[in-house]
Kinemage of the C-alpha trace (Angstrom):
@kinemage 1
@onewidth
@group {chain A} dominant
@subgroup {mainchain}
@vectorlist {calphas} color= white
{ca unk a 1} P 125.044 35.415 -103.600
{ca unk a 2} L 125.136 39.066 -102.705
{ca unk a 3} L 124.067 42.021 -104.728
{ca unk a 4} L 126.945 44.915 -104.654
{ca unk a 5} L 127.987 47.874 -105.904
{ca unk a 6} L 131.681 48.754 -106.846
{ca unk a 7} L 133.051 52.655 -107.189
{ca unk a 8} L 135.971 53.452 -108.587
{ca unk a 9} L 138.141 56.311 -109.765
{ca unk a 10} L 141.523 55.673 -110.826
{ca unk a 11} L 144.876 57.813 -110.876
{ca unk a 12} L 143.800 58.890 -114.183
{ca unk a 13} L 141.376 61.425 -112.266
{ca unk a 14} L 138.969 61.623 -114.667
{ca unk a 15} L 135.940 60.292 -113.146
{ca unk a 16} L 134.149 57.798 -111.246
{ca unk a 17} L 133.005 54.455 -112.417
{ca unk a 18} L 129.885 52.211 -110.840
{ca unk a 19} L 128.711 48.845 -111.690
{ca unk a 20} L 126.296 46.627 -110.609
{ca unk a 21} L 127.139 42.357 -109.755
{ca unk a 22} L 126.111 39.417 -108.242
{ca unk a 23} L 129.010 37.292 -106.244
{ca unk a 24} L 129.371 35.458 -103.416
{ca unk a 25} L 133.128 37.018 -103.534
{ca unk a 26} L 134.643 34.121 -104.987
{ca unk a 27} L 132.321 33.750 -108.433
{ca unk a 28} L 130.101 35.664 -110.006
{ca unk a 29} L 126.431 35.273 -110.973
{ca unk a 30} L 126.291 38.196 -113.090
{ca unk a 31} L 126.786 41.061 -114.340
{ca unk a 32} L 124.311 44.255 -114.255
{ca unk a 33} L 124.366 47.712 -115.116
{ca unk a 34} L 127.004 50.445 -115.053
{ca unk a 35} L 127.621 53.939 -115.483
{ca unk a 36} L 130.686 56.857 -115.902
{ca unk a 37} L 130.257 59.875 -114.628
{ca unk a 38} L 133.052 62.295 -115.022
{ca unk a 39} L 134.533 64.864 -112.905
{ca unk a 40} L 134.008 68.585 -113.668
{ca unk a 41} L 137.254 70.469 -114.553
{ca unk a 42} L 137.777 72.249 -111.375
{ca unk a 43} L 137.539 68.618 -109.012
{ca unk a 44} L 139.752 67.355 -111.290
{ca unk a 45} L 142.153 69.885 -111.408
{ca unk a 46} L 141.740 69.861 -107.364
{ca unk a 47} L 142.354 66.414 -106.813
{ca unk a 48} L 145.383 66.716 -108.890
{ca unk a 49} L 146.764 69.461 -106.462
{ca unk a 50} L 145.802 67.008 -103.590
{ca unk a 51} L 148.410 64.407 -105.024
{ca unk a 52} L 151.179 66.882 -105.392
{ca unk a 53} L 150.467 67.976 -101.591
{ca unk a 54} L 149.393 64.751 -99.997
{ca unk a 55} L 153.230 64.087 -98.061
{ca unk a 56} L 152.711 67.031 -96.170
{ca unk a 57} L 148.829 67.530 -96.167
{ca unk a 58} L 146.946 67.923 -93.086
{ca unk a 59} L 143.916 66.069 -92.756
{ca unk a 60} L 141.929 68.644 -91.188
{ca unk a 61} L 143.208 71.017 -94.804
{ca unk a 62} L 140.382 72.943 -95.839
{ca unk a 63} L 140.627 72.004 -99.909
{ca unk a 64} L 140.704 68.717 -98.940
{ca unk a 65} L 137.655 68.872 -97.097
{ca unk a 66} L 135.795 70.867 -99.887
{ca unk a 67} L 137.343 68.282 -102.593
{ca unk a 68} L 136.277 65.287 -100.989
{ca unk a 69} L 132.711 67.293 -100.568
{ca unk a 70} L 132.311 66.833 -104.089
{ca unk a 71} L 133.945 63.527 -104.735
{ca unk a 72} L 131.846 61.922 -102.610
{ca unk a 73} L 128.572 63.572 -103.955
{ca unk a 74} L 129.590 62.342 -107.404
{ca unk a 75} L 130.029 58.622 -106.218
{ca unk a 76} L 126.898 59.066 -104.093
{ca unk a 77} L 125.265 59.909 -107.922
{ca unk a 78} L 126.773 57.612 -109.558
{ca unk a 79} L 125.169 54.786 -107.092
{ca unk a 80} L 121.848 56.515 -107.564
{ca unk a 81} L 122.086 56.955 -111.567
{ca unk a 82} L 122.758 52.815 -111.368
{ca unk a 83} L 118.960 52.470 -110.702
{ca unk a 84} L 119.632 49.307 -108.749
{ca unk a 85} L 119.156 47.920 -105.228
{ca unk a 86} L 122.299 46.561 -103.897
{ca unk a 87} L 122.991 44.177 -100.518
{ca unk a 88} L 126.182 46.257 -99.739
{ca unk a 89} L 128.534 49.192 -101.781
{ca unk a 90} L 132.324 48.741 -102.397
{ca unk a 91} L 133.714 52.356 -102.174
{ca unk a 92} L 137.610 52.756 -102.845
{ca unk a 93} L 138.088 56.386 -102.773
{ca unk a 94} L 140.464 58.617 -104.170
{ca unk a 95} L 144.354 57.120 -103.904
{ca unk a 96} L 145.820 60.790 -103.732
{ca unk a 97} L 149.307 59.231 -101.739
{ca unk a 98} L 150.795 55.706 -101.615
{ca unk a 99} L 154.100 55.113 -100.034
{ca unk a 100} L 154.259 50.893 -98.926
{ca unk a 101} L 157.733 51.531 -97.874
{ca unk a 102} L 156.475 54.018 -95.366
{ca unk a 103} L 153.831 52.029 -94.468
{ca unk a 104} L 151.131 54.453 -95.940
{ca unk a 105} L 148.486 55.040 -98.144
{ca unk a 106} L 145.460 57.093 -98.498
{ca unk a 107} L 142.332 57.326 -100.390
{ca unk a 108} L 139.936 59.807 -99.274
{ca unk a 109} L 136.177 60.162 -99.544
{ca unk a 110} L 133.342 60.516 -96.849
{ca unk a 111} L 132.425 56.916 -96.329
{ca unk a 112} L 129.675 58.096 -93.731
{ca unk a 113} L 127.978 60.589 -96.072
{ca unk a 114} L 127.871 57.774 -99.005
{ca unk a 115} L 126.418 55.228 -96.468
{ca unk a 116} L 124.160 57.682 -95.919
{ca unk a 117} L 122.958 58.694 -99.483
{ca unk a 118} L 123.457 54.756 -100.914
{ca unk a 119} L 121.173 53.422 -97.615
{ca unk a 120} L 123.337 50.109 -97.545
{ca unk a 121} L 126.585 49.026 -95.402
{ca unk a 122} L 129.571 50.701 -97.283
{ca unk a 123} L 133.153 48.727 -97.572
{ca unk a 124} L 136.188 50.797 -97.867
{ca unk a 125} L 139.535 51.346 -96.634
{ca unk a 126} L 140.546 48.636 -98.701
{ca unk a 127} L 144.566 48.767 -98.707
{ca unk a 128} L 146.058 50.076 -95.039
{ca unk a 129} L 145.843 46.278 -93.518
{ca unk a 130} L 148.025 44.833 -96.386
{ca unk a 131} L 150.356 47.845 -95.983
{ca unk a 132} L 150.178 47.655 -92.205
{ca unk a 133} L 151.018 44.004 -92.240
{ca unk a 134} L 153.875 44.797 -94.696
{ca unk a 135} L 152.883 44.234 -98.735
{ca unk a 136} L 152.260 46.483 -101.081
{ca unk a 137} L 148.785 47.217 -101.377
{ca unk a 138} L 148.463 47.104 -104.718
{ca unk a 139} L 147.201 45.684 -107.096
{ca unk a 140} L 144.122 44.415 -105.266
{ca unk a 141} L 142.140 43.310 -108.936
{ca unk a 142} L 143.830 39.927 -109.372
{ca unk a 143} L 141.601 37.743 -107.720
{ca unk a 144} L 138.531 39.137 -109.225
{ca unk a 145} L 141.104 38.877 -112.694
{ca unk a 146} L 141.039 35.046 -111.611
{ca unk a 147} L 137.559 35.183 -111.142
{ca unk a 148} L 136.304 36.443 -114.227
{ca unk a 149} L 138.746 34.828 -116.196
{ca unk a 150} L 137.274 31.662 -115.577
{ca unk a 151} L 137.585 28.927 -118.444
{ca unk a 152} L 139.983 31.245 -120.699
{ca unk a 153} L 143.042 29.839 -121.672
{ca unk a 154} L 146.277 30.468 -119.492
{ca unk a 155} L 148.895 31.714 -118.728
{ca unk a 156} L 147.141 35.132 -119.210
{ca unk a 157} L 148.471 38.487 -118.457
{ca unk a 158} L 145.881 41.113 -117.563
{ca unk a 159} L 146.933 44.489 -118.332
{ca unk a 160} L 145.032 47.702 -116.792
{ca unk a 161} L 146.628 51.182 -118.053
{ca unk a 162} L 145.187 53.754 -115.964
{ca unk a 163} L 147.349 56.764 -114.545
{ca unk a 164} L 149.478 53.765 -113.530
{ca unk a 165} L 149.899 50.522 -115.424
{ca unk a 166} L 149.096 47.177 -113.555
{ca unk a 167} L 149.831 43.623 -114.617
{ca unk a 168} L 148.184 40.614 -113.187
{ca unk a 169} L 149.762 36.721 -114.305
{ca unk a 170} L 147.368 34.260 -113.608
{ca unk a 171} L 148.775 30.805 -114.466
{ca unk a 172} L 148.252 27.290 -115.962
{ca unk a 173} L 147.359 26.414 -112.262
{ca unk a 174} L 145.780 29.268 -110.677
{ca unk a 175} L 148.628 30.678 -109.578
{ca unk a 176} L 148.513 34.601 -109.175
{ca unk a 177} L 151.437 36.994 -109.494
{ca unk a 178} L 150.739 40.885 -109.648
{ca unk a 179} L 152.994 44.241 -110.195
{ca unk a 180} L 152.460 47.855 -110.990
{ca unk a 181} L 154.723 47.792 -114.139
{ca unk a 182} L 155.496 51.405 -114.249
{ca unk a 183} L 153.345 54.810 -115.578
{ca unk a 184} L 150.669 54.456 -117.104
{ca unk a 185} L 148.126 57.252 -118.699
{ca unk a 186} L 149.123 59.744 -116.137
{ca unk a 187} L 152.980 60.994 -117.687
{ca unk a 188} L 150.896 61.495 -120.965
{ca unk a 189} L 147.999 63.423 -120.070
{ca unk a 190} L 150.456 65.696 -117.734
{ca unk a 191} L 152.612 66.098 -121.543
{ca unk a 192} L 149.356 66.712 -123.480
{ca unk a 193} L 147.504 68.843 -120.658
{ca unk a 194} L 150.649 70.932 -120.570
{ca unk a 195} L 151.221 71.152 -124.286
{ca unk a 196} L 147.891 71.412 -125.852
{ca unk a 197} L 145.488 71.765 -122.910
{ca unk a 198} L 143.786 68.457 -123.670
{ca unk a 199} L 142.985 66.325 -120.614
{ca unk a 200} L 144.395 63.281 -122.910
{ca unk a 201} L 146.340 62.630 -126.353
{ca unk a 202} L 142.452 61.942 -128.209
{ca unk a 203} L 143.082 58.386 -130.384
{ca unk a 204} L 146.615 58.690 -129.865
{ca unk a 205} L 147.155 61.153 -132.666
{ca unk a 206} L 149.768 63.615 -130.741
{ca unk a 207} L 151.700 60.460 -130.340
{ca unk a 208} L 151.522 59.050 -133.664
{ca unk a 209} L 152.734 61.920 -134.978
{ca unk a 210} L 155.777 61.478 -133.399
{ca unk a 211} L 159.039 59.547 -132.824
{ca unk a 212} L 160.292 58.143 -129.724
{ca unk a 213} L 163.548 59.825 -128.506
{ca unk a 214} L 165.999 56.730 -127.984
{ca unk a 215} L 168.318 58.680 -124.809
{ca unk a 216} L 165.497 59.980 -123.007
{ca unk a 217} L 163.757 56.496 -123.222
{ca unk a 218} L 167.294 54.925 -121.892
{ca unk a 219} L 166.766 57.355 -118.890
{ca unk a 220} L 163.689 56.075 -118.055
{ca unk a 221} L 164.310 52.941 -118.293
{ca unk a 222} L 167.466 52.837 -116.064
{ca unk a 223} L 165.347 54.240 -112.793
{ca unk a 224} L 165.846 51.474 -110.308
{ca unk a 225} L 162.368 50.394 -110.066
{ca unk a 226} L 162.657 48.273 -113.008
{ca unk a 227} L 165.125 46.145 -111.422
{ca unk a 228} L 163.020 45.345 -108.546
{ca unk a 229} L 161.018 41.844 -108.608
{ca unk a 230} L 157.834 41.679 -108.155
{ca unk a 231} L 154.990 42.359 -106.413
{ca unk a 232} L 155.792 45.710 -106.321
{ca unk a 233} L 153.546 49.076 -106.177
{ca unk a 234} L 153.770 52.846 -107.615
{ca unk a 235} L 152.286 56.345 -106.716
{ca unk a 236} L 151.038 58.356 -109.393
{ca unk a 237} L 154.032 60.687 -109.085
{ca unk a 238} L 156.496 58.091 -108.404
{ca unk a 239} L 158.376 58.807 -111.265
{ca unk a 240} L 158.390 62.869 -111.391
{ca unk a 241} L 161.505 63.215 -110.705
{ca unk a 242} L 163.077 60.849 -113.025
{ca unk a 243} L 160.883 62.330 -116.088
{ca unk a 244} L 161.761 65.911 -114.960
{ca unk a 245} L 165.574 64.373 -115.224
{ca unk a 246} L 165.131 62.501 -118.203
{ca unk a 247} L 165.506 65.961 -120.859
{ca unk a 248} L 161.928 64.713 -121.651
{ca unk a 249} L 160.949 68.625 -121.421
{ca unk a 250} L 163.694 69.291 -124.857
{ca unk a 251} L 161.374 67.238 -126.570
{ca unk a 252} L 158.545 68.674 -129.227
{ca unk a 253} L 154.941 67.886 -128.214
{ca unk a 254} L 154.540 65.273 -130.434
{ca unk a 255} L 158.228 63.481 -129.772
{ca unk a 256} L 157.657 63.441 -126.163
{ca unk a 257} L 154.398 62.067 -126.455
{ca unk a 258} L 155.783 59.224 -128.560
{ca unk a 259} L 158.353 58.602 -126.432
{ca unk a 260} L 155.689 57.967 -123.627
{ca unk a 261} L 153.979 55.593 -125.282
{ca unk a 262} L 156.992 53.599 -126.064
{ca unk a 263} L 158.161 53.823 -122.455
{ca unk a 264} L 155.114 52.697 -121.083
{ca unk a 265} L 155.266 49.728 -123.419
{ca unk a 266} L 158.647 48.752 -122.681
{ca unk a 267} L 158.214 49.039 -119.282
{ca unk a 268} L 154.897 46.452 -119.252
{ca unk a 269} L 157.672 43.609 -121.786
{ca unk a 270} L 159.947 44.024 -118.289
{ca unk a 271} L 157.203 43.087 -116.046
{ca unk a 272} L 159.022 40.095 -114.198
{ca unk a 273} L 156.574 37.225 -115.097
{ca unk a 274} L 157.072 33.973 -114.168
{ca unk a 275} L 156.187 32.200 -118.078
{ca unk a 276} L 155.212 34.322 -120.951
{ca unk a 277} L 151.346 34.585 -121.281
{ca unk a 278} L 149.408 33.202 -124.029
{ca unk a 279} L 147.444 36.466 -124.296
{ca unk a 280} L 147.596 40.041 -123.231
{ca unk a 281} L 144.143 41.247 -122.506
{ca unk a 282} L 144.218 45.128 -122.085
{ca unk a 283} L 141.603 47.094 -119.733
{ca unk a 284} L 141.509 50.736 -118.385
{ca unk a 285} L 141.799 53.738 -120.887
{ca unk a 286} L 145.219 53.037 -122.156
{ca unk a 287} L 143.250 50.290 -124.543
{ca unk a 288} L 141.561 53.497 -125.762
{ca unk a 289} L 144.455 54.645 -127.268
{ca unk a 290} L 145.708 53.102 -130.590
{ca unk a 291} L 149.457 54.845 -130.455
{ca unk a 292} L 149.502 52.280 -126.809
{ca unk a 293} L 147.908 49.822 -128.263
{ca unk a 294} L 150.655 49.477 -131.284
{ca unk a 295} L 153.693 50.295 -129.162
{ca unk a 296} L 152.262 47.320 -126.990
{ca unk a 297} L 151.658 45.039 -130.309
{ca unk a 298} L 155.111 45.921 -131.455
{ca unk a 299} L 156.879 45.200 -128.012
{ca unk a 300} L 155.049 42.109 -126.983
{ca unk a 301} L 155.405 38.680 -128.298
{ca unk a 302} L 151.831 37.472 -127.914
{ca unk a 303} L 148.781 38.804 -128.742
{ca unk a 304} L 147.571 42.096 -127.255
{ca unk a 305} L 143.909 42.680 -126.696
{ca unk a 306} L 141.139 45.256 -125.487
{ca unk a 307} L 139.431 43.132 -122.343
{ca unk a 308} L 136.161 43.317 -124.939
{ca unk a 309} L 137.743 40.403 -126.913
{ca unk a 310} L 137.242 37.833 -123.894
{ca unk a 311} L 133.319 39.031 -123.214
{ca unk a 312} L 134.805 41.671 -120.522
{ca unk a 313} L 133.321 45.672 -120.317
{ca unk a 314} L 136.885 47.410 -120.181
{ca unk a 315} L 134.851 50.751 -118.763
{ca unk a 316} L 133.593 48.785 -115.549
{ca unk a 317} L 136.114 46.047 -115.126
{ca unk a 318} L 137.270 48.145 -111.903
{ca unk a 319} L 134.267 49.159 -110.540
{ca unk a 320} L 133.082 45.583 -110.648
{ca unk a 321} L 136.133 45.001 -108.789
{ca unk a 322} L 135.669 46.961 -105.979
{ca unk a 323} L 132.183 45.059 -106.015
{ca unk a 324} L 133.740 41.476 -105.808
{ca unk a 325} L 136.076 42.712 -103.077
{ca unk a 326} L 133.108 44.585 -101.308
{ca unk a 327} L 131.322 41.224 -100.524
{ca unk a 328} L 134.799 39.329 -99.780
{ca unk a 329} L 135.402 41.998 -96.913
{ca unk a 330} L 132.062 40.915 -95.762
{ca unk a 331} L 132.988 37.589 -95.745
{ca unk a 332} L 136.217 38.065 -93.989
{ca unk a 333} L 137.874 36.822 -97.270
{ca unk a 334} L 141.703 37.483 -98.114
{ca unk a 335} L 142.309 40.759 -100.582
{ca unk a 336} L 145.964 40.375 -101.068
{ca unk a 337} L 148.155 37.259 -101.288
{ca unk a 338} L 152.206 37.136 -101.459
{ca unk a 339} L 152.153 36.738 -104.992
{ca unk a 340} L 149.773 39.839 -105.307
{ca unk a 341} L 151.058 42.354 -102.936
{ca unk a 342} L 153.827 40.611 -101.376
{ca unk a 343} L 152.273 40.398 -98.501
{ca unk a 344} L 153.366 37.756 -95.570
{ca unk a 345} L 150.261 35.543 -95.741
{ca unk a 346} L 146.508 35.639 -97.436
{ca unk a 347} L 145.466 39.137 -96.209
{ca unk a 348} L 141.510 39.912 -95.078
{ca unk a 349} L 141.223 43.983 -95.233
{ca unk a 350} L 138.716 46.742 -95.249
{ca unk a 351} L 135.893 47.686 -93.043
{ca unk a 352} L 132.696 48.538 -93.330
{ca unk a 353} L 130.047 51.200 -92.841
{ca unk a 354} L 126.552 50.922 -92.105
{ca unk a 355} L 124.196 53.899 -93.222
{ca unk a 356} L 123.585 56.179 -90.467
């Protein structure tokens, strides 16, 4: 078994998660501590100009340099706040582009500088040999799903709602099917941020003070991606356009904001399982909000749960991730499998990066 350390900060922008675990990449030990630290407004707000630039960013751009400065400096804190030694660091980065159709995607952060300030070998660059050899690259959390879903009952749908929304199946007999099942977090906190300057819709009251709007939600719901089986993968932005079509923007605050929720909850009851899952277990900080919670009660036949109900710490269930998958690239273990990504065959990935 292996000590590690798994980073993470999602599409949601909002911060970067670290948590401590002992694995041998295929189970785990135990768990240990973790820690949030979130991003100051202005790295926020300049990571969020990073996505809308990334197709035609250079990567010698000056703000990118200076954002990914101070994104790494956080992570390198967030290791350090931990208080913990670790055999080796799982660092994801920042996903500020991801096109698998082009055969590209790109998280950024100073790997070298966090070797540096962590003082053990670094994994990273977790996704480019799935999307070189063809998959998705995305999701990469369902065989650490498996993993720590040990001995619960299955079929079981896994559900993380960050600024995208992911869905890993794991069935009766292990099998493993993945998808990104459309926007997550991110459509709503744009809606809010731009509305009421709120970085999120707090308890899901803008929401719930609202009604859904039934022909902008048919809009949505006819974009193409919906028909496509799975695995499949989204950027953040994926679906500007189709919002900025969708007469979303006639809306009042709180309509639109209801009509968010309920798309992102109809979009996760037209994942393309294979069986309908005993239980819906709900991580990332969509299960923070009650208006997502209810729209995904209302729309889903079994029960829907925060990840806390099976044992599971919702705020670290990525970062532990990125832990798990840390000490598989060590072990030249696969990250991505056909049913996960799509990929041809079991896919090894990453690299890593001793200190200095």
């Amino acid at each position: 078994m292996l000590r590690a350390i798994g980073l993470m900060s999602g599409t949601s922008l909002d911060g970067v998660d670290a948590a401590w675990l002992e694995t041998d990449g295929e189970r785990i030990a135990g768990f240990g501590p973790t820690v949030t630290l979130p991003y100051d407004a202005r790295l926020r707000a300049d990571l969020r100009r990073l996505l809308e630039r990334a197709p035609t960013l250079g990567p010698d751009d000056p703000a990118l340099a200076d954002a990914v400065a101070r994104l790494t400096a956080r992570h390198a804190e967030a290791v350090a706040a931990l208080g913990r030694h670790a055999d080796i660091v799982g660092f994801h980065g920042q996903t500020i582009l991801h096109r698998p159709a082009e055969r590209r995607t790109w998280q950024v952060g100073d790997v070298v500088a966090l070797a540096r300030a962590a003082r053990v070998p670094v994994a990273h660059d977790f996704r480019s040999a799935d999307v070189a050899a063809g998959g998705e690259g995305a999701p990469l959390a369902p065989i650490f799903h498996d993993a720590v879903a040990a001995g619960l009952q299955r079929p079981l749908a896994v559900l993380n709602i960050g600024g995208v929304a992911n869905v890993t199946w794991i069935g009766a007999d292990g099998t493993l099917l993945a998808c990104d099942t459309g926007p997550g977090n991110g459509p709503l906190d744009d809606w809010v941020a731009a509305h009421t300057g709120a970085a999120y819709d707090r308890d899901g009251a803008l929401a719930a003070a609202g009604g859904a709007d039934a022909a902008v939600l048919a809009r949505l719901l006819a974009h193409p991606y919906f028909a496509r089986p799975a695995p499949k993968s989204l950027d953040r932005l994926d679906f500007s356009a189709a919002l900025a079509a969708s007469g979303l923007a006639s809306l009042a605050p709180a309509d639109g904001a209801a009509t968010l929720v309920t798309f992102l909850a109809e979009a996760v009851a037209r994942a393309p399982l294979p069986a309908p899952p005993r239980r819906w277990l709900v991580g990332g900080g969509g299960r923070r909000n009650p208006a997502i919670m209810a729209a995904l009660r209302a729309r889903l036949p079994a029960p829907v749960a925060p990840v806390e109900d099976a044992g599971w710490d919702g705020d670290a269930l990525e970062a532990q991730c990125f832990g798990f998958l840390a000490v598989r690239v060590r072990r030249g273990l696969p990250l991505s499998y056909p049913g996960t990504t799509g990929v041809p065959r079991p896919c090894p990935g990453g690299r890593i990066t001793p200190p200095p």
